[in-house]
C-alpha positions in Angstrom: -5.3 -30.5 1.0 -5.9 -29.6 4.5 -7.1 -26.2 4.7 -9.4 -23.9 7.6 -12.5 -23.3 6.4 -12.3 -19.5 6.2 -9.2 -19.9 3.5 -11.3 -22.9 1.9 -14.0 -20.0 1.8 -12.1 -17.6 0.1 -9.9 -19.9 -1.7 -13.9 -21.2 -3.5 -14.7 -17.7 -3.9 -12.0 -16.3 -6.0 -11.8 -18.8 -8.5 -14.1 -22.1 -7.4 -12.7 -23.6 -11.0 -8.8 -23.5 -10.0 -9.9 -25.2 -6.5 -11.5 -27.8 -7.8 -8.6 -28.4 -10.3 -6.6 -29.0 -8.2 -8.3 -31.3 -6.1 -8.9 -33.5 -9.3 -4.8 -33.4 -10.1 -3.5 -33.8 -6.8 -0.5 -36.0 -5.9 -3.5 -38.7 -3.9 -6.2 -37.1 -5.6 -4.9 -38.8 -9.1 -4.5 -41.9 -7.7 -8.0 -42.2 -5.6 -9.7 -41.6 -8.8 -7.7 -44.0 -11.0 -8.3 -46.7 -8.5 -11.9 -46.3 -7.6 -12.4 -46.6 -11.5 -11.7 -50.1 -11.0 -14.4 -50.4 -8.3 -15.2 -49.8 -4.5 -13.1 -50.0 -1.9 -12.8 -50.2 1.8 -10.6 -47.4 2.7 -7.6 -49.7 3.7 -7.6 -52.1 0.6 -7.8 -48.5 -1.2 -4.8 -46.8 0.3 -2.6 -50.5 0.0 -3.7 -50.3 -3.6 -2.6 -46.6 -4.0 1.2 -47.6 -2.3 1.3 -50.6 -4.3 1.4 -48.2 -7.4 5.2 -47.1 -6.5 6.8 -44.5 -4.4 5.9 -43.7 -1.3 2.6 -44.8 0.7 0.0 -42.6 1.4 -0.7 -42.2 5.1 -4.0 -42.6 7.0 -4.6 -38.7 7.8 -3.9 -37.8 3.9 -5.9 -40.4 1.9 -8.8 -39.3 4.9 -8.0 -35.9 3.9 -8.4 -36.2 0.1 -11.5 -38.6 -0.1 -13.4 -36.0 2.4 -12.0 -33.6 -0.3 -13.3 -35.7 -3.2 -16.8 -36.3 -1.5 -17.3 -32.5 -0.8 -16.9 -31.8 -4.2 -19.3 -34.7 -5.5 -17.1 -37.0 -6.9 -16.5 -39.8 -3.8 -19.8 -41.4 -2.0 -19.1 -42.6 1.1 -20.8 -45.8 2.5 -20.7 -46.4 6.0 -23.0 -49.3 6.9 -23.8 -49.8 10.2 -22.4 -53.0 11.3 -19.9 -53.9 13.9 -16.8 -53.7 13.0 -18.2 -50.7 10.9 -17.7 -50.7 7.4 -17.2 -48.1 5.0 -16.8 -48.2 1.0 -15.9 -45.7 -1.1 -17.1 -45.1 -4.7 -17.1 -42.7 -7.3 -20.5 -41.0 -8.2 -21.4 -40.2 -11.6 -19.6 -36.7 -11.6 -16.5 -38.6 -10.1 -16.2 -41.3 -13.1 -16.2 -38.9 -15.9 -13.5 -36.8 -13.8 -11.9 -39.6 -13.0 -11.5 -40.8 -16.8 -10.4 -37.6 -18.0 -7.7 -38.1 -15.3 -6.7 -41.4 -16.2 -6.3 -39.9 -19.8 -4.1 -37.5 -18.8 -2.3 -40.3 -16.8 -2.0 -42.2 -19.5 -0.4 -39.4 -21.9 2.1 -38.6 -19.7 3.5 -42.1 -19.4 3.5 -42.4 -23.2 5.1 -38.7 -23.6 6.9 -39.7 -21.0 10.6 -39.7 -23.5 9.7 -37.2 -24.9 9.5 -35.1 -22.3 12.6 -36.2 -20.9 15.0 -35.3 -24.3 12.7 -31.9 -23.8 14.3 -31.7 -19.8 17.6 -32.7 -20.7 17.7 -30.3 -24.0 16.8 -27.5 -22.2 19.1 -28.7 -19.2 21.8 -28.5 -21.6 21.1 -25.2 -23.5 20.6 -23.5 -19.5 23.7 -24.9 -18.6 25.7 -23.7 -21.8 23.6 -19.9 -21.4 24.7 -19.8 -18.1 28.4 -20.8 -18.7 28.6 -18.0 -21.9 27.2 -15.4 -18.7 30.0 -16.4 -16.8 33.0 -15.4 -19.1 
């Protein structure tokens, strides 16, 4: 999600819709959103909670990377109180729940489609594979 500001620029002025889309369905994006449903969090209980969900962790620089993302475009507030050690929280606004549900719907319909898509892959896997083995002779 790491971009320079002048492709950002562009990027928000051909299609500011697509951009935001894709900030919202995100490999980390997803998964900040789900979790801050659930409530605020301190950014290192947040990205424990986002590697606890499976695969692969989310380093320090990318979840930094996305919730700057996510704040820019409204849906993350960022609390840093001013207290030593300094503390920060992140929530979702207003804008940021109801985005964040509709993601966690889509979430959810995936892992319950999640067969079907599967015999969908492996049918078509098949078919390609029988397609390309008819091209061959």
């Amino acid at each position: 999600m790491a971009v320079s500001h002048k492709q950002q620029v562009d990027a928000e002025a051909m299609c500011p819709h697509r951009l935001v889309l894709e900030h919202l369905t995100s490999r980390w994006g997803v998964l900040v959103l789900i979790e801050l449903l659930e409530r605020s969090y301190r950014f290192s209980e947040l990205r424990r909670a986002i590697s606890g969900l499976g695969g692969r962790g989310v380093s320090e620089k990318m979840l930094t990377q996305t919730l700057q993302t996510l704040e820019r475009d409204g849906l993350v507030h960022r609390d840093a109180k001013p207290v030593i050690p300094p503390r920060v929280d992140y929530s979702l606004t207003g804008l940021g729940r109801e985005a964040a549900e509709q993601v966690r719907s889509l979430a959810r319909w995936t892992h319950d489609r999640m067969g079907e898509v599967e015999r969908a892959r492996q049918a078509y896997d098949a078919n390609r594979q029988a397609y390309d083995a008819n091209r061959q002779t």
